[in-house]
Backbone bond lengths (Angstrom), bond angles and torsions (degrees), N, CA, C in turn:
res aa  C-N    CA-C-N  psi(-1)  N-CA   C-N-CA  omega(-1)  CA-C   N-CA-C  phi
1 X - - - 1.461 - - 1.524 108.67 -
2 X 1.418 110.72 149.80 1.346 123.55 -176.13 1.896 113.83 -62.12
3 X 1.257 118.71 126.28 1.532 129.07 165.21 1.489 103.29 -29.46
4 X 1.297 121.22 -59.81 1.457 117.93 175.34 1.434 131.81 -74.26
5 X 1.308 120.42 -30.39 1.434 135.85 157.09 1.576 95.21 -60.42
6 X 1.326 141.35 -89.65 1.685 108.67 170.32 0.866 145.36 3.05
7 X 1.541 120.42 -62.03 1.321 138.69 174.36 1.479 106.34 -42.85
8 X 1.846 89.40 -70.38 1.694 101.63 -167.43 1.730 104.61 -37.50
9 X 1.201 110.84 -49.85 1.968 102.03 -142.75 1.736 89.49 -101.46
10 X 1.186 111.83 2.19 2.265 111.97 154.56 1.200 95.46 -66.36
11 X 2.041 125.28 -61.95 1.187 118.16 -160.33 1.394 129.96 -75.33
12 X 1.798 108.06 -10.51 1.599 100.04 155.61 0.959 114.42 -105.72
13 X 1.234 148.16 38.80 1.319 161.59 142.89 1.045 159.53 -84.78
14 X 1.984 85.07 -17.22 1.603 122.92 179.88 1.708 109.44 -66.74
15 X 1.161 101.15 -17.07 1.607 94.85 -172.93 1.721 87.08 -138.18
16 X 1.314 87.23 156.18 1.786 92.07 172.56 1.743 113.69 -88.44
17 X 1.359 118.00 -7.55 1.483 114.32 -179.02 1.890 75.22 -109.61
18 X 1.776 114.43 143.93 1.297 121.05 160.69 1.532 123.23 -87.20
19 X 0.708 135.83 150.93 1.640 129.25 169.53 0.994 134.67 -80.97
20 X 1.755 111.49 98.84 1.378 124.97 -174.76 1.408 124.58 -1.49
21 X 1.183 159.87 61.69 1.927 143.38 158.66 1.724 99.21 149.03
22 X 1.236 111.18 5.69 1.440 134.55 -173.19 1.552 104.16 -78.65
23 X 1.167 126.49 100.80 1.639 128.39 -177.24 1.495 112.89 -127.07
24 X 1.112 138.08 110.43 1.423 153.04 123.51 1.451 171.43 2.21
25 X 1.520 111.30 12.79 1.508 92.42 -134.72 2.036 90.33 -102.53
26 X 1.116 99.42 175.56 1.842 103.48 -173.73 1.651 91.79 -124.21
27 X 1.546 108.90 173.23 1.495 105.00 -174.12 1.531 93.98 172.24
28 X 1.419 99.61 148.82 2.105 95.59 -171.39 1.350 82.58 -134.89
29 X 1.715 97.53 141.19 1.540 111.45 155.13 1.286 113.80 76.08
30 X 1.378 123.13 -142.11 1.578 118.69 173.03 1.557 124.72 -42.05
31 X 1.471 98.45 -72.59 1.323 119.03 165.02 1.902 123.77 -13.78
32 X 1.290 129.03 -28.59 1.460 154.98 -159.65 1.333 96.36 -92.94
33 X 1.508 137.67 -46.29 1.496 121.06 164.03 1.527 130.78 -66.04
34 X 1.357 104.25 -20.02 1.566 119.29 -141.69 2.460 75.26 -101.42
35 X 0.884 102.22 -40.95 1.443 118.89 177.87 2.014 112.70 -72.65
36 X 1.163 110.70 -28.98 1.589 120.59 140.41 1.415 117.28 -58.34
37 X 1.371 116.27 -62.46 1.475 102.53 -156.65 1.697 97.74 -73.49
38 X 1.430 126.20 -27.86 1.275 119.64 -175.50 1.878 105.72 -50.93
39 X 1.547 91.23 -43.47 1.869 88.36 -164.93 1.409 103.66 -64.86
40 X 1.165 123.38 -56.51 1.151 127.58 -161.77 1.826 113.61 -72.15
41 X 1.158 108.21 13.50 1.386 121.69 173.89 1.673 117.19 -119.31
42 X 1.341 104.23 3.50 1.283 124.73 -177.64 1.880 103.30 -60.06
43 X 1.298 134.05 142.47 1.422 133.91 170.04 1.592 99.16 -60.29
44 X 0.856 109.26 138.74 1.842 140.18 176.78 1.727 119.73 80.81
45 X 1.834 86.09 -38.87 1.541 94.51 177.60 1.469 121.47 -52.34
46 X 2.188 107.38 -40.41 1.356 105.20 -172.76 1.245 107.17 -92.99
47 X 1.483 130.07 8.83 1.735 134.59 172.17 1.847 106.29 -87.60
48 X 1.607 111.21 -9.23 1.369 101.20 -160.41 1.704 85.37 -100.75
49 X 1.421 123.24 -30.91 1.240 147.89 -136.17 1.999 91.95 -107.03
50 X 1.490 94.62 -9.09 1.876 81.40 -167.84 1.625 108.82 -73.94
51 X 1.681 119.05 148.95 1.308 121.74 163.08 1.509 103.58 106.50
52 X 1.311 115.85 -36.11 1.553 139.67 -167.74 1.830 100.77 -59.00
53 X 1.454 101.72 -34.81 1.799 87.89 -174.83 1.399 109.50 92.25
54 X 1.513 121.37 8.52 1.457 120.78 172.62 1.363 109.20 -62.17
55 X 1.934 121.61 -47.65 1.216 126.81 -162.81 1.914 110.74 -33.66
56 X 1.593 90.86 -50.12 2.057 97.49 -170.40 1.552 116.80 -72.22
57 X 1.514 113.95 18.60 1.833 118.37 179.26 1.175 104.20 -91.37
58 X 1.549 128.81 -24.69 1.323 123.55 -179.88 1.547 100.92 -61.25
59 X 1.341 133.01 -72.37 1.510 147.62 144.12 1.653 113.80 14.36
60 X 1.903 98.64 -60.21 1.194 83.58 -162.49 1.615 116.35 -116.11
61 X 1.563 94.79 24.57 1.522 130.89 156.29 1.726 96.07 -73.73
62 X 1.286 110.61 -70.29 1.367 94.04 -163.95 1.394 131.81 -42.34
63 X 1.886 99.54 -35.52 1.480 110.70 178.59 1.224 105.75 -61.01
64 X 1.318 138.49 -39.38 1.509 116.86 174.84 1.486 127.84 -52.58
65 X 1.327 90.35 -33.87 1.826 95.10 -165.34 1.071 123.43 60.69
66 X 1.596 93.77 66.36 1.905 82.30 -173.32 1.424 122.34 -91.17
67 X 1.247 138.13 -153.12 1.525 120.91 -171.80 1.440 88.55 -110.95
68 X 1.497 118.24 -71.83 1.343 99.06 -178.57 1.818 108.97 -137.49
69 X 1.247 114.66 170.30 1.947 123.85 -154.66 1.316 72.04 -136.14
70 X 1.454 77.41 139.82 1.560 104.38 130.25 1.438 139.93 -153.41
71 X 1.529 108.01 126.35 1.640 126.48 -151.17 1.298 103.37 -66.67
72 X 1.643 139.42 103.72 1.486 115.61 159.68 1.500 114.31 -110.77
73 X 1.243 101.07 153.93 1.887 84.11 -172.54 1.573 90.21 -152.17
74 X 1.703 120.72 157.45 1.134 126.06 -175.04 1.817 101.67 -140.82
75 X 1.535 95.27 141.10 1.703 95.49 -160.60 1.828 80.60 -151.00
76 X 1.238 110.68 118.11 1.661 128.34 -166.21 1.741 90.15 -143.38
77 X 1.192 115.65 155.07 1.369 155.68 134.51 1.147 135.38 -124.58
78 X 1.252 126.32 108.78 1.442 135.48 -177.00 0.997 100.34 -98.92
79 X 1.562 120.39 167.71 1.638 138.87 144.54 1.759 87.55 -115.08
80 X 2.188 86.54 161.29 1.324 103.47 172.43 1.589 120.12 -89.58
81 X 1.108 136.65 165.55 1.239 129.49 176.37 1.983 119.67 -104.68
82 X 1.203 113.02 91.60 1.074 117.48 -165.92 1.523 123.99 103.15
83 X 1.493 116.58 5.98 1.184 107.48 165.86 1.102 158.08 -85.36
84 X 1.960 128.44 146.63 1.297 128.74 -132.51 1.673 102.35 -123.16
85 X 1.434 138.49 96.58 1.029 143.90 161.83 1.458 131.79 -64.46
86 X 1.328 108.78 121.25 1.715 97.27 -146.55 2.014 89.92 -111.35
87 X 0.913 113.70 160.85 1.767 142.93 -174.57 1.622 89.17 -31.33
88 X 1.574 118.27 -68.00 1.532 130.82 -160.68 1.753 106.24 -81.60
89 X 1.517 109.43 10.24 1.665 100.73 171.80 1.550 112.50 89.51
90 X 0.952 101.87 -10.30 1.912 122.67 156.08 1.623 114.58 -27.58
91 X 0.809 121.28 124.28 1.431 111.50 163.65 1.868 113.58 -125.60
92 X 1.253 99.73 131.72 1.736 100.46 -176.66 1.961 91.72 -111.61
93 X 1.337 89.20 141.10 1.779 101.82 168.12 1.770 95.20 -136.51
94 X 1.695 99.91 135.21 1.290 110.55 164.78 2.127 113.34 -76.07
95 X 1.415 97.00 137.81 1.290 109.84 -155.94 2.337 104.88 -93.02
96 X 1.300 95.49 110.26 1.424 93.56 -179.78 1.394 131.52 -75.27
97 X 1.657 106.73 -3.38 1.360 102.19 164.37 1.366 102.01 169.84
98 X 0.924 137.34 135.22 1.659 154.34 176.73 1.479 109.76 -79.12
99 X 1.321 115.51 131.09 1.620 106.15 165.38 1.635 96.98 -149.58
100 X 1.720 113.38 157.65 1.680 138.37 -159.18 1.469 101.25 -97.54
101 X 1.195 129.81 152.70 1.455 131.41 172.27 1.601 98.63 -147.43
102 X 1.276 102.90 122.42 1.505 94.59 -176.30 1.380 124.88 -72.01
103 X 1.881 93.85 -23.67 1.788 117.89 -179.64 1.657 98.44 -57.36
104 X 1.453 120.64 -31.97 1.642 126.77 -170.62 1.622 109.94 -127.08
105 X 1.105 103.32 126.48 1.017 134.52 155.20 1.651 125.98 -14.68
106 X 1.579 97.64 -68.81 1.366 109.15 -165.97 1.764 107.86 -98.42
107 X 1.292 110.53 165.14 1.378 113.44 175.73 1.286 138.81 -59.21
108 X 1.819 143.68 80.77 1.271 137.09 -139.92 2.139 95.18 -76.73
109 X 1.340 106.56 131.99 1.474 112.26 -169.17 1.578 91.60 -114.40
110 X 1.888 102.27 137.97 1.658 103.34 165.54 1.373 96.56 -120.27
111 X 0.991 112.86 153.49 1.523 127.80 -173.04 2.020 106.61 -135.40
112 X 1.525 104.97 136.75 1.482 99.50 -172.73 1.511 116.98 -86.97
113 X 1.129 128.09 143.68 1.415 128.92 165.78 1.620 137.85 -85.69
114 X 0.882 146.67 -150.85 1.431 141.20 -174.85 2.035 88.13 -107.91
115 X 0.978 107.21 -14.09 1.873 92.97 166.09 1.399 96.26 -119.87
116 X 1.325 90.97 145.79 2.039 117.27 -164.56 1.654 81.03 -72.10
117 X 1.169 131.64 -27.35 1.647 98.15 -155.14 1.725 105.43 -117.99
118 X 1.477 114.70 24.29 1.628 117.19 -162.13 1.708 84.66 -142.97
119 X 1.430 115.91 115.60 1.031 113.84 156.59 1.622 116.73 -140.30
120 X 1.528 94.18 166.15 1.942 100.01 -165.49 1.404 81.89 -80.63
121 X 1.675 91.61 157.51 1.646 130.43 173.51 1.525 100.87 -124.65
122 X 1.611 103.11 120.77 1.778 99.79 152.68 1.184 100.35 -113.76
123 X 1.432 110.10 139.05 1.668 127.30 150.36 1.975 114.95 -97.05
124 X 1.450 104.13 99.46 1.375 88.11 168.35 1.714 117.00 -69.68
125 X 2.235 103.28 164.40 1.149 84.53 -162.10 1.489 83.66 -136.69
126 X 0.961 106.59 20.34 1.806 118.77 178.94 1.675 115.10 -42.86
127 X 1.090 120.74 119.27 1.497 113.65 179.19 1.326 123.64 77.56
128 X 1.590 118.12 5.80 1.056 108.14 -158.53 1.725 84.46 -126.50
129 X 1.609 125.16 179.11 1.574 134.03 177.29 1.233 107.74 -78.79
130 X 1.339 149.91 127.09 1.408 139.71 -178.92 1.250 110.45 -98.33
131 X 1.169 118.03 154.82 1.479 143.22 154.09 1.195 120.69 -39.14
132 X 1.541 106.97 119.13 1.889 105.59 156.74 1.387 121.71 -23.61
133 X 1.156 130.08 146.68 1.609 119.69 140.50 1.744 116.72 -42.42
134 X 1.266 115.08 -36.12 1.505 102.34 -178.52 1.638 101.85 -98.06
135 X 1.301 107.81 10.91 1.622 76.87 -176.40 1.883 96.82 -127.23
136 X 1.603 100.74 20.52 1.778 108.27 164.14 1.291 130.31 -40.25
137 X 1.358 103.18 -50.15 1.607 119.23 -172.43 1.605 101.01 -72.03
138 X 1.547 111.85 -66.29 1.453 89.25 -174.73 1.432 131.60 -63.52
139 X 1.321 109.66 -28.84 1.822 108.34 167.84 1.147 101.11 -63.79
140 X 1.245 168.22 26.61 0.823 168.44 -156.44 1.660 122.78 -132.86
141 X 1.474 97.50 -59.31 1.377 120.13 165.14 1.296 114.55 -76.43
142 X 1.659 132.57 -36.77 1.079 128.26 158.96 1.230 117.26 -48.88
143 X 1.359 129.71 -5.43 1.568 120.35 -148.81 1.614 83.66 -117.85
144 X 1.971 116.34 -47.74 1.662 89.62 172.90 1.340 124.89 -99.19
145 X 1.373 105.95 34.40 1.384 96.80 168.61 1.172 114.81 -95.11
146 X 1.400 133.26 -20.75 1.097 157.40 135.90 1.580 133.93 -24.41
147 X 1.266 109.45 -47.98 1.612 147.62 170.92 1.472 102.50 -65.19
148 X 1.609 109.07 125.33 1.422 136.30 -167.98 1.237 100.44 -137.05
149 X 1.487 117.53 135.67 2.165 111.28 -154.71 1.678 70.77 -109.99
150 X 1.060 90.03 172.07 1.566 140.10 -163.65 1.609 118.04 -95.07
151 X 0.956 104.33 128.67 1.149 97.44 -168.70 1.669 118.41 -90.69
152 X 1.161 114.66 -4.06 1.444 130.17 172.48 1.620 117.73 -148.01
153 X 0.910 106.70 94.46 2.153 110.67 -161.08 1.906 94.58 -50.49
154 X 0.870 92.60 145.36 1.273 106.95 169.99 1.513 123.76 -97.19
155 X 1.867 105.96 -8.01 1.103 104.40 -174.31 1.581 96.92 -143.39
156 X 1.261 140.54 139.51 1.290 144.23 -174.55 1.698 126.37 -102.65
157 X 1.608 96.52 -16.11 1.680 110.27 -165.92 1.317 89.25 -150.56
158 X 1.562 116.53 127.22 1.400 140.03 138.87 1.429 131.45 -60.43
159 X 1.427 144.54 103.04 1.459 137.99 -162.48 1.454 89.65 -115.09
160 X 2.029 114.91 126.72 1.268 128.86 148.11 1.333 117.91 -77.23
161 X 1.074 128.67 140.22 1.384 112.38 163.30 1.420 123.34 -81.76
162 X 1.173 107.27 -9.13 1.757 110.98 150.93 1.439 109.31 175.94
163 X 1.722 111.97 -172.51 1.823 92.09 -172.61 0.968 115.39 -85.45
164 X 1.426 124.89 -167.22 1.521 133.24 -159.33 1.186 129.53 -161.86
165 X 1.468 145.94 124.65 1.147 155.54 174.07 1.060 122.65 -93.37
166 X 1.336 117.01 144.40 1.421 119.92 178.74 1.316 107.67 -141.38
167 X 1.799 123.57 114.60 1.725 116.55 179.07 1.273 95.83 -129.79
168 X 1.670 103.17 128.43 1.134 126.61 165.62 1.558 130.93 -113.19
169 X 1.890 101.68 119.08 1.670 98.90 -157.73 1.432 92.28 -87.96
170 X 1.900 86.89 162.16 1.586 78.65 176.83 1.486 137.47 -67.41
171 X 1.203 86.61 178.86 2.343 89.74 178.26 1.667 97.36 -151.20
172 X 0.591 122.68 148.61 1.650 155.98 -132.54 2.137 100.58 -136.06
173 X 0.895 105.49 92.45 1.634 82.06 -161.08 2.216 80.81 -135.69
174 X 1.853 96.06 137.46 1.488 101.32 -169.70 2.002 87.90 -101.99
175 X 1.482 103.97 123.91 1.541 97.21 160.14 1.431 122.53 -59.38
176 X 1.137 113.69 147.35 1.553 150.63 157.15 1.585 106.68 -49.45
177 X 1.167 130.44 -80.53 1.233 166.91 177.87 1.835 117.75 -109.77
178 X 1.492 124.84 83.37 1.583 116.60 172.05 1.896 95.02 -67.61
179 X 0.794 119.14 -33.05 1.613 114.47 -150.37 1.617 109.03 -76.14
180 X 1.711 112.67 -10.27 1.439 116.15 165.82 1.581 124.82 -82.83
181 X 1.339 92.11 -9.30 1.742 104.72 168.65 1.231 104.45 -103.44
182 X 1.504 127.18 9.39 1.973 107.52 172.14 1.597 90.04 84.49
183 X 1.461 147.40 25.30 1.458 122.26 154.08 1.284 99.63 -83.07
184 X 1.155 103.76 160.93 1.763 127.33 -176.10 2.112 85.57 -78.09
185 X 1.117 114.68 137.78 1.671 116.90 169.41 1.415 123.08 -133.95
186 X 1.677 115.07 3.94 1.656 121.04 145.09 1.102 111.54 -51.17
187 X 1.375 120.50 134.79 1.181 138.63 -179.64 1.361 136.75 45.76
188 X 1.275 99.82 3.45 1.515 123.70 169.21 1.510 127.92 -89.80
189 X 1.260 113.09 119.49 1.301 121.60 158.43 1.635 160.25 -30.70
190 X 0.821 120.53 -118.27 1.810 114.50 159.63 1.596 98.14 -112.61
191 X 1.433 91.39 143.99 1.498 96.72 -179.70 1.645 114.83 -113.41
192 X 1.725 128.00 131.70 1.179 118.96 -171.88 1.440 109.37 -122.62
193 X 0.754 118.47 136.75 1.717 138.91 164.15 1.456 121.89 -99.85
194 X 1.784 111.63 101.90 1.525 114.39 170.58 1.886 96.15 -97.61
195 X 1.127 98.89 147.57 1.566 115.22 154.74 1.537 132.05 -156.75
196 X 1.113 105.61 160.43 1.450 118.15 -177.49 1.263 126.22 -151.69
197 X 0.841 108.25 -174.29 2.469 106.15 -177.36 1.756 105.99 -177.43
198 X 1.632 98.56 164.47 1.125 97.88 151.80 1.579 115.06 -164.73
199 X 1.563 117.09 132.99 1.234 98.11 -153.25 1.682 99.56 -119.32
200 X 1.228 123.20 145.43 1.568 135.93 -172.37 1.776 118.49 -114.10
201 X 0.946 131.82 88.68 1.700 122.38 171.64 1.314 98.88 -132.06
202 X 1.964 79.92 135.23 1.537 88.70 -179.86 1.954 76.15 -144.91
203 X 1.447 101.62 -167.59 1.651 115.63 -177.44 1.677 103.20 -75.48
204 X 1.038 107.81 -23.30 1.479 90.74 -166.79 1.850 128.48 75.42
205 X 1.907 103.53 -153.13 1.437 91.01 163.67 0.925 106.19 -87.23
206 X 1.925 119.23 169.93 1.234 130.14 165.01 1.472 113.74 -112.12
207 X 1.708 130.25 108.19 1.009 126.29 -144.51 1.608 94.80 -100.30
208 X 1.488 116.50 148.31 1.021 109.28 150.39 1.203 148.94 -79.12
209 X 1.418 128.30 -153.74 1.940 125.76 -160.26 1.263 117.79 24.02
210 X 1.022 136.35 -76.29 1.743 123.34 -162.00 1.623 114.28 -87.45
211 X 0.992 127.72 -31.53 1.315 142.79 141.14 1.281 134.35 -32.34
212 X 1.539 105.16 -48.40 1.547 109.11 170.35 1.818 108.90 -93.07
213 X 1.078 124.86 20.01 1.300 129.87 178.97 1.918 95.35 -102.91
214 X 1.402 101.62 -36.29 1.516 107.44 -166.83 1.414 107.89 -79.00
215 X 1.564 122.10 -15.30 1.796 134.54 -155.02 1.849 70.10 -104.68
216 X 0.810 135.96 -65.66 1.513 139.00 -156.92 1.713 114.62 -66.99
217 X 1.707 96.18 -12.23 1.908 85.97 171.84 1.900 75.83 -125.42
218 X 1.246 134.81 30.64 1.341 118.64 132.11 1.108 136.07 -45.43
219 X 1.653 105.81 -48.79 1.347 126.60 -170.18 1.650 103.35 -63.12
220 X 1.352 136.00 -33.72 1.142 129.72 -163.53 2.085 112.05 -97.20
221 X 1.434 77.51 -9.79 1.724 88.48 178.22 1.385 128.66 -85.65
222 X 1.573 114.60 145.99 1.767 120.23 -167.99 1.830 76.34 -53.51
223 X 1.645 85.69 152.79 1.788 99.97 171.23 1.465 104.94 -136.81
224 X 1.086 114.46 138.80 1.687 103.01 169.97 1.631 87.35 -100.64
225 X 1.461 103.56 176.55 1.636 112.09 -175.24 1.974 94.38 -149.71
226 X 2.037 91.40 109.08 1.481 95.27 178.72 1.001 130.53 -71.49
227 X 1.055 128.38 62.30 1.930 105.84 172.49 1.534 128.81 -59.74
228 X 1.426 107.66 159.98 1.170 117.67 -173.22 1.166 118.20 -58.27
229 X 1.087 152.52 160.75 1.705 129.38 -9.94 1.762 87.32 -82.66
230 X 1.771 104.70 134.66 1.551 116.23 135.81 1.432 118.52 -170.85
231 X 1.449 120.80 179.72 0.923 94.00 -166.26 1.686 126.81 -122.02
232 X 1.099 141.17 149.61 1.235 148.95 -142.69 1.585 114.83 -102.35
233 X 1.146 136.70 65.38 1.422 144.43 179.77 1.481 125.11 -65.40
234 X 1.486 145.46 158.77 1.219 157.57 146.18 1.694 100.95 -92.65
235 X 1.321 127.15 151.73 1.229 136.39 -157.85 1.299 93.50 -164.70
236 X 1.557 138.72 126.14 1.641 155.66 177.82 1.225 110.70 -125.34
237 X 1.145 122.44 119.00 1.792 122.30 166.16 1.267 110.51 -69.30
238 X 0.926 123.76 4.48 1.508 112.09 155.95 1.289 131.46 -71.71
239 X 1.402 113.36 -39.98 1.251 119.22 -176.45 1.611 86.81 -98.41
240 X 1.160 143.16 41.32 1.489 110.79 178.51 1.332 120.27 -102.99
241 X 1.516 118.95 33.93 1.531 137.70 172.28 1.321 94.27 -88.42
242 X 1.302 129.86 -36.22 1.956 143.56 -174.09 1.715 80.04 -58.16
243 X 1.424 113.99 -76.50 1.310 130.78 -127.51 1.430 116.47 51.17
244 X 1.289 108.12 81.65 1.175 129.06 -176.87 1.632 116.24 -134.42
245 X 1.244 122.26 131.47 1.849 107.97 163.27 1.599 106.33 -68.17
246 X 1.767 107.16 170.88 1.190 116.02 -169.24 1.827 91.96 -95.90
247 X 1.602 116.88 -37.82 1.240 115.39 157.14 1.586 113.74 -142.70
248 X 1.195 109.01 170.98 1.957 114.24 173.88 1.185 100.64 -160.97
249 X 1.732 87.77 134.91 1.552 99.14 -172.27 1.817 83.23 -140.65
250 X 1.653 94.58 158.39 1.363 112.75 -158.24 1.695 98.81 -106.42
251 X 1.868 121.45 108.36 1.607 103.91 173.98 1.184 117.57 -97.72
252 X 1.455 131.22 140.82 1.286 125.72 -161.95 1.608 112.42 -112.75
């Protein structure tokens, strides 16, 4: 079996629950473009993915010729839990737990989602030097691995000052080292990494009865208020032996 086909079916395998929007596929030789254009033509994936410039990687996959890929791609929709959309484009989210990082400054906030086991992470980044685009994820993860929650939040409600996008085109980037990420590197060659994303939050619906009881003792709750630059994470208890996000993207 293929080095990368390995990979793939370790990484849904590593846990016995899989991770929701988490897809996979392995492919050698020719076959590895033709297995791109399928994913990325998938319904929602290529509506989330449009404009981005993904379409020309199949293309410039082929020019490599590589021996063998492997496609992973993650395509999620959440709703928020309790969220309050205000007149001026405001968005309030009730805050599920506060945690300290000594590496940071500011307060790392998790907030719950419409799945019990995937919740958003903000890192504010106010005042502080930011992160590359390539070097988001790991400051990032350095920051909650680091991060020890609180034992009494100091703050109950998160305020956006409105929603936010984040599109990231791809980049094409050759490892240094595969064998510090766990790739197999017998008999293997140069190893390449394309990626891309694109991320969407806005308020959504605003539901009534129990919801509007929760927007109404908003008003009386500590609030922090995010401003820009920070950064916007997915977080899974599945993987949370990694302590790792599932992604992080930086809004400016």
């Amino acid at each position: 079996e293929a080095a990368p086909a390995k990979l793939a079916r370790a990484l849904e395998a590593r846990h016995g629950k899989g991770v929701p929007g988490v897809q996979l596929e392995a492919a050698a030789g020719p076959e590895a473009a033709d297995v791109l254009r399928r994913g990325l033509a998938q319904q929602g994936f290529a509506e989330a993915s449009a404009g981005l410039g993904a379409d020309a990687l199949p293309d410039a996959l082929a020019e490599l010729r590589p021996q063998e890929v492997v496609f992973g791609r993650m395509f999620v929709t959440l709703d928020w839990v309790g969220v309050r959309t205000l007149e001026g484009g405001e968005l309030e989210v009730p805050v599920q737990a506060v945690g300290i990082c000594q590496k940071h400054l500011h307060p790392v906030f998790y907030m719950a989602t419409s799945e019990d086991d995937t919740f958003a992470v903000v890192i504010p980044y106010e005042g502080f030097e930011l992160p590359s685009e390539e070097a988001v994820f790991g400051a990032c993860s350095d920051i909650l691995q680091s991060t020890t929650p609180m034992e009494k939040k100091p703050f109950k409600t998160l305020r956006f000052g409105s929603p936010f996008d984040v599109r990231s085109f791809p980049k094409t980037t050759e490892l240094e080292d595969a064998g510090a990420l766990g790739l197999p590197t017998s008999g293997v060659g140069t190893v390449h990494v394309a990626e891309f994303g694109s991320l969407s939050v806005f308020g959504g619906r605003e539901m009534p009865g129990k919801l509007r009881r929760q927007a109404d003792d908003a008003d009386r709750a500590p609030m922090f208020i995010v401003n820009r630059p920070f950064a916007f994470c997915l977080f899974h208890t599945e993987i949370d032996d990694l302590n790792v996000p599932l992604t992080a993207s930086l809004v400016r």
